[in-house]
C-alpha positions in Angstrom: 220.5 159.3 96.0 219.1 156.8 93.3 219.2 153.0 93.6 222.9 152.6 92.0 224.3 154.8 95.0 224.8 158.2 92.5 222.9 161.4 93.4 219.8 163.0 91.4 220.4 164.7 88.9 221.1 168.0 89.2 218.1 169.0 87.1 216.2 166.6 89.0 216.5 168.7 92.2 217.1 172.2 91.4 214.0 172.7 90.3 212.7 171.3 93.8 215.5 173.4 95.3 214.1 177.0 94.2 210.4 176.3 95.0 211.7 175.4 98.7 213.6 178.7 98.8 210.9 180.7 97.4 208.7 179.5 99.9 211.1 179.5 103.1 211.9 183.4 101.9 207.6 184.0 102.3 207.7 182.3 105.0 210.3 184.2 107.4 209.8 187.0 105.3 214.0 186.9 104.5 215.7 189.0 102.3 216.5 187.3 98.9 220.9 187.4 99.8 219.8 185.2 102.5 221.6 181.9 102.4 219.6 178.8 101.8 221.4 177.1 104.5 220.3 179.9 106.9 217.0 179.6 106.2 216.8 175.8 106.5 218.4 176.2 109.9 216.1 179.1 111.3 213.1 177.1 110.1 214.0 173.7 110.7 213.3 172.5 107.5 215.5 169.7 106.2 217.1 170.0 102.6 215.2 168.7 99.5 217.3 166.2 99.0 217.9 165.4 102.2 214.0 164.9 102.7 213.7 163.0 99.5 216.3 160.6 100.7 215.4 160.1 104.3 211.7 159.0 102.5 213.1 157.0 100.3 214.6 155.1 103.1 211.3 155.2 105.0 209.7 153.6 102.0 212.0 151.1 101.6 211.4 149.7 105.5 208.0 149.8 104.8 208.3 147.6 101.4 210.4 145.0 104.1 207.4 143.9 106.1 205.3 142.8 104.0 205.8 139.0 102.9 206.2 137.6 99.7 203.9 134.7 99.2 204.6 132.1 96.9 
């Protein structure tokens, strides 16, 4: 999700999207009609976008503690 509330772009994210599930398939060694979902799941891996978001949130606390100085 970007600033104005609206989610990435799709072309943002796919992208992101297949390298995950390319690597979660080596990984488990999971047949390639394996759901993405499933996979996620079984690994414990959150969603790319999910994980984007949740850091983007993380980052944004972090930016809160420090002071502006006049």
């Amino acid at each position: 999700m970007r600033i104005d509330r609206k989610p990435l772009a799709i072309r943002t994210v796919s992208p992101l999207h297949k390298v995950q599930n390319e690597c979660l398939r080596k990984a488990t060694g999971a047949y390639k009609r394996t759901p993405r979902a499933a996979l996620e799941r079984e690994t414990g891996v959150p969603p790319i976008d999910l994980y984007m978001e949740v850091n983007r949130l993380r980052q944004a606390d972090k930016l809160t503690e420090y002071k502006v100085e006049k």
